[in-house]
N, C-alpha and C positions, 0 to 999 in steps of 0.2 A: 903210270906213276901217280904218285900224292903225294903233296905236299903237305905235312902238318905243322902249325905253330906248337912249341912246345916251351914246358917251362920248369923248372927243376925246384927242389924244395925248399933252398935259398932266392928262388924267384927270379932265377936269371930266366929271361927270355930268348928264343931261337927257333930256327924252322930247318927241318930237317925232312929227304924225301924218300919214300918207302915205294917198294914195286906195287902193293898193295895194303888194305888196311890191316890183313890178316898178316901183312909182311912186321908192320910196327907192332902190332901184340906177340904177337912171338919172340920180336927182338928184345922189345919191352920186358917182357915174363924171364927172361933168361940175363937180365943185367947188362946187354949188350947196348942200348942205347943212354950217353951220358952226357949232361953237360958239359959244353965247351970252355964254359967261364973255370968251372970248381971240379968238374968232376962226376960231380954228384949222379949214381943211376936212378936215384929218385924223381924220375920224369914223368910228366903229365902233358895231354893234349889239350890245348886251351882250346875253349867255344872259337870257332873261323866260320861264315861265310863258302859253302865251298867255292871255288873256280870250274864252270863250267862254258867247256867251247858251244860256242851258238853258231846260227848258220848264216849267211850271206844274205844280208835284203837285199831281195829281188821286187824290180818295176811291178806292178801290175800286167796285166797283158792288157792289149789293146780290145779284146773283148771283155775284158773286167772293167777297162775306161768305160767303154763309152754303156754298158750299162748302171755306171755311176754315174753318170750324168745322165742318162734316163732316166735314173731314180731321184737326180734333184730336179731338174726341169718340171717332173711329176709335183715333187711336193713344191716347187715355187706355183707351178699352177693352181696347186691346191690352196697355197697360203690365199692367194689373190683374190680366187672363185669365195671364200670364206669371208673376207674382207667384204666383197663388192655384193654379199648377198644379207649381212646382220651391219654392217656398219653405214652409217649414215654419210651418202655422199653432199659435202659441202664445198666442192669446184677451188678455185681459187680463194676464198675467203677461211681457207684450214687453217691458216699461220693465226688470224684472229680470234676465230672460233677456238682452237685448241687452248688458247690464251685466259681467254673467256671462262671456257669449264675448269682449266688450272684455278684461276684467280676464283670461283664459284659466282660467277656474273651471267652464265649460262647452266641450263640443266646439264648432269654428269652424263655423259652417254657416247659410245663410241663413234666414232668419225672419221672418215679418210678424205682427200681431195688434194690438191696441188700447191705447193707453197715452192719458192727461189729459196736455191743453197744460204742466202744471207738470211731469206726467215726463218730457216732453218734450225741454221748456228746459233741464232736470236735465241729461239725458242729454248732449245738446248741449254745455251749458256742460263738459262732464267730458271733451269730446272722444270721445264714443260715437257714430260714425254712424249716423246713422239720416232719414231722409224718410217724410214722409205718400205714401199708397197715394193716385192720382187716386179721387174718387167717379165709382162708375158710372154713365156716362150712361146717357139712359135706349135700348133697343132702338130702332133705325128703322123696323125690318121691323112694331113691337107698337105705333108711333104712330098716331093717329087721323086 
């Protein structure tokens, strides 16, 4: 079955449903399909969106999980090893330092090291970019 909006040539509006499309041109061609409002078999199919059934989402399976999270755990390790090998460790004085290059009182240059949630927010609220480094996961190759 189909559904089509239709609309007649005083422009009344309605939907009416055909076994098929070849069902509504046939009926069409032959004066058999007419508005409801007037009469009229001067009917047309207005531009519609068709209606199409779709299928049930389905979970993942549990080997789809957990090679998703092998493939994040990967790329968290990758972020990290990329960090701790071009960016410049600055320990606890990041929240300063970060400050520092924000404001141009230090050379521009990237940095990581460890700053508290409140220097954090600090920072943040001040408009000094800055993100937490992912925690390393742990080795695959050193799991039990």
């Amino acid at each position: 079955m189909i559904r089509y909006a239709l609309f007649c040539d005083h422009d009344h509006g309605f939907e009416a449903w055909f076994a098929s499309s070849g069902d509504y041109d046939d009926q069409a061609a032959r004066g058999l399909v007419e508005c409801p409002f007037c009469g009229s078999t001067a009917v047309r199919k207005q531009i519609m969106a068709p209606s199409v059934a779709g299928t049930k989402k389905t979970a993942p399976s549990s080997d789809a999980m957990k090679q998703m999270r092998s493939m994040m755990m990967q790329a968290a390790r990758e972020v990290r090893e990329h960090v701790e090998q071009n960016f410049d460790y600055v320990g606890d004085a990041f929240a300063r330092e970060a400050r520092d290059i924000h404001e141009g009182r230090s050379e521009k240059r990237e940095i990581y090291g460890e700053a508290t949630p409140a220097e954090v927010k600090k920072l943040k609220d001040d408009g000094v970019p800055c993100a937490p480094l992912p925690n390393l996961p742990p080795d695959p190759r050193k799991a039990n």
